[in-house]
N, C-alpha and C positions, 0 to 999 in steps of 0.2 A: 292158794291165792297169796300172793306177794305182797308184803308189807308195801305202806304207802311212801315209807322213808327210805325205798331202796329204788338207787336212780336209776333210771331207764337212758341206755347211751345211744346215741346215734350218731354216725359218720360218713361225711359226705366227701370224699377225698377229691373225686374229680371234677365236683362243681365250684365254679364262681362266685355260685348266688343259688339258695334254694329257696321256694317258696312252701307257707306254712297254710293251709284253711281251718278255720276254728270252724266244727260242725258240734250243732248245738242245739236242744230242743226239738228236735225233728217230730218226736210225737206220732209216728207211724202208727196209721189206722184209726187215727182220731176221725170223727167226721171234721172236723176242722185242719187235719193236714194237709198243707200242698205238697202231694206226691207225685203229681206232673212234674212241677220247679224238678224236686228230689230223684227223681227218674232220668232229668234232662241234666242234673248235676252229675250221675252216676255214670253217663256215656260220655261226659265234658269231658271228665277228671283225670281217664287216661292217656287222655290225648296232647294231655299239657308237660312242657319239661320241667325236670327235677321240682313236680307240686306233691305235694304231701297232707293230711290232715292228720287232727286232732279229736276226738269222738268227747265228746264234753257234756254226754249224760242228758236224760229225759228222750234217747232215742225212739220209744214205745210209749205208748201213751199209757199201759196197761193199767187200768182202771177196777179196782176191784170194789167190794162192798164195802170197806171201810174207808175207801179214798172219799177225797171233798167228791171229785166228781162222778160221774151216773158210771156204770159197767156198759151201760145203753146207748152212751155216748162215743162208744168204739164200734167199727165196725166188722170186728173179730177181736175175739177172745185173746187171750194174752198168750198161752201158749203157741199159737199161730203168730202172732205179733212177730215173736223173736225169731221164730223161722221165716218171715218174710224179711225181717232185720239182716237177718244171713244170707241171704239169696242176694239183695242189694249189695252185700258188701264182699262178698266170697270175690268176684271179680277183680276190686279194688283192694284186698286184702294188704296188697305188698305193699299199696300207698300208707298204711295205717300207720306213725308214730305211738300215739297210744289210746286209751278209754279210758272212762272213768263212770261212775254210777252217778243218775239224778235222783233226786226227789221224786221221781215217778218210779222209777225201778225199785227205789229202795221201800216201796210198800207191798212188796212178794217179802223182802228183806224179814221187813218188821213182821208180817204174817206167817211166812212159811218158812223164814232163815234159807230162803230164796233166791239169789241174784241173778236176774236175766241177761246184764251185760254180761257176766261173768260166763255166763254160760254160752251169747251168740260167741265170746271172742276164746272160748275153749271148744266149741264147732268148729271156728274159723282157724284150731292150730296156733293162734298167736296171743293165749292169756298169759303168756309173760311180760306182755305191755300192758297186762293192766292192773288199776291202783284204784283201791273202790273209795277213798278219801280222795284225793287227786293224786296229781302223777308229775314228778319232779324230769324235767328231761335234759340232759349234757347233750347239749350236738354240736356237732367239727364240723365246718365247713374249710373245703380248699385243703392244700398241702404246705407245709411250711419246712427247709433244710432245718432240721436241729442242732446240724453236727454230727460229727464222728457217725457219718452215714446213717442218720436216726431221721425220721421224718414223721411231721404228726400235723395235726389241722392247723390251719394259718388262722383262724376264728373261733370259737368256744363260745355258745351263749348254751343260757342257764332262764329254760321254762317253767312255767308250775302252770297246772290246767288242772280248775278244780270246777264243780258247778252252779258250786255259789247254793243261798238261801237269803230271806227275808227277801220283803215286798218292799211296794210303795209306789204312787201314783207316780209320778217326775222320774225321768231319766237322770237328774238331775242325785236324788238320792240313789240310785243302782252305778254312778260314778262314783259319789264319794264314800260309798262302801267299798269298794273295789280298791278307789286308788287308796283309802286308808289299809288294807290289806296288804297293799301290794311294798310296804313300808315293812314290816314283818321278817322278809325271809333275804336275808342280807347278799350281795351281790347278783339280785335276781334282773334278767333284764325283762321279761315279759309277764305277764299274768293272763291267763284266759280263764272267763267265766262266762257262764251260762244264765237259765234259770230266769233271771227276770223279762227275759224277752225284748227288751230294749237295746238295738246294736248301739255302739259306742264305741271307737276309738281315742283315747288320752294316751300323754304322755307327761305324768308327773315328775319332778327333777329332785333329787336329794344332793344336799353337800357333802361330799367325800372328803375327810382329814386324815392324812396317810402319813402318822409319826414319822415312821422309816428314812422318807425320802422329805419331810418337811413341807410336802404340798397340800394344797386343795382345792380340789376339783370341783367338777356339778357332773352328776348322774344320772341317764332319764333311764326310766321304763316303761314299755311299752302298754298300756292297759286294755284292754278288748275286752269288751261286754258284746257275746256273741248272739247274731242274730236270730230269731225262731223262724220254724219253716210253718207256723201256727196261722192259719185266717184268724182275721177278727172277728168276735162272737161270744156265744153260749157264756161262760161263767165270767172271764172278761168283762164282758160287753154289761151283765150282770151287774158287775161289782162299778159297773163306770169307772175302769181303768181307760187312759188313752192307746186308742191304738198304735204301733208300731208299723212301720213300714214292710208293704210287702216284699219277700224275699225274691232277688233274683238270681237265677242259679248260674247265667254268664258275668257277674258282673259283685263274687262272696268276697268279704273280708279276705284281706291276704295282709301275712306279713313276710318282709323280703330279708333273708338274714342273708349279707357277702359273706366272698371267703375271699376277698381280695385284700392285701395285705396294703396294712395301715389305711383301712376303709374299713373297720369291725364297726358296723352298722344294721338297725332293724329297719325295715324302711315296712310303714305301715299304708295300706293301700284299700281304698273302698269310696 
């Protein structure tokens, strides 16, 4: 398994514009999962140009005896989970950017030094994308002359997709954890999190002072707090959390990174 500080590159030489889906919380096999939506997203996905996703943990709901919730509350065992996990995505495989582990997965971790992502995305041939803390991503959009016949991406943005932790009722506090986070990791343009189930898109702005050249600028990044494919209910419903909006699988979070020159932009869309 690959450290989590070792970036993961990707290059998109012939595109203009590529788009990104943050996939997140899915919870396959939950009695509460929508795997219609998740079925009708998996036949969408290849149908769309230059669309890509991000696997952002909690994909299996795998519930065991020591998690908060019931075993009884899946509707297959967790070793089947991850082989239904793979089946959904074997298809989609080449769309996949990267993975990362949730707080659902990581309690095989804690019990049996276990990792189920780790495992569908070593089925699936491509665990060199994945980063069980989160996963730092370099992507090139477009082609840009360097010079002396050298050619390389006309755009370069800098991801971090991690799945996030801590609660709270308000979407309100699951933003300002995030965008406080997303202040951290210095010339980052996007952040994707998971975990609290509340989708969100922000774009907080820092002020750039660049000795060098005597300027200063303003900065935005992108923040996404990624949608659950979870009905409302059972421990939720419980705990008198608000519900979040149900997911629709023609109509997920996207964000639009150009590769058109002097337009390096994220264009966030939902």
């Amino acid at each position: 398994m690959k450290d989590s500080f070792e970036l993961i590159q990707h290059n998109f030489p012939d595109a203009s514009e590529i788009t990104i889906l943050p996939v997140s919380d899915l919870h396959l096999k939950s009695i509460l999962c929508n795997e219609r939506e998740w079925a009708k997203f998996c036949a969408w996905l290849p149908k769309q140009k230059t669309t890509y996703i991000v696997l952002n943990g909690d994909m299996i709901n795998n519930n065991t005896r020591s998690s908060v919730g019931s075993p009884f509350d899946d509707i297959m065992r967790p070793r089947d989970q991850k082989e239904a996990l793979t089946e959904y995505l074997e298809p989609i495989k080449h769309l996949i950017l990267c993975a990362t582990i949730g707080n659902h997965e990581a309690r095989s971790e804690k019990d049996a030094d276990d990792d189920p992502m780790y495992d569908v995305m070593s089925k699936l041939d491509i665990e060199d994308l994945y980063r069980q803390d989160g996963a730092f991503l370099k992507i090139g959009v477009g082609t840009a002359d360097k010079g002396n016949g050298r050619t390389g991406a006309e755009n370069t943005y800098l991801l971090y997709v991690t799945h996030g932790a801590g609660g709270g009722v308000l979407t309100g506090a699951t933003v300002n954890r995030n965008e406080r986070f997303s202040y951290v990791i210095e010339g980052l343009d996007a952040l994707v999190v998971g975990h609290s189930h509340k989708g969100a898109i922000t774009k907080p702005g820092r002020i750039v002072v660049d000795l060098r050249t005597n300027t200063i600028t303003r900065r935005k990044t992108v923040v996404v707090s990624a949608e659950s494919w979870q009905s409302f209910g059972g421990y939720a419903m419980r705990k008198m959390y608000n519900p979040s909006g149900e997911i629709d699988a023609d109509n997920p979070q996207q964000l639009l990174l150009s590769g058109v020159r002097d337009k390096r932009n994220i264009k966030a869309i939902w």
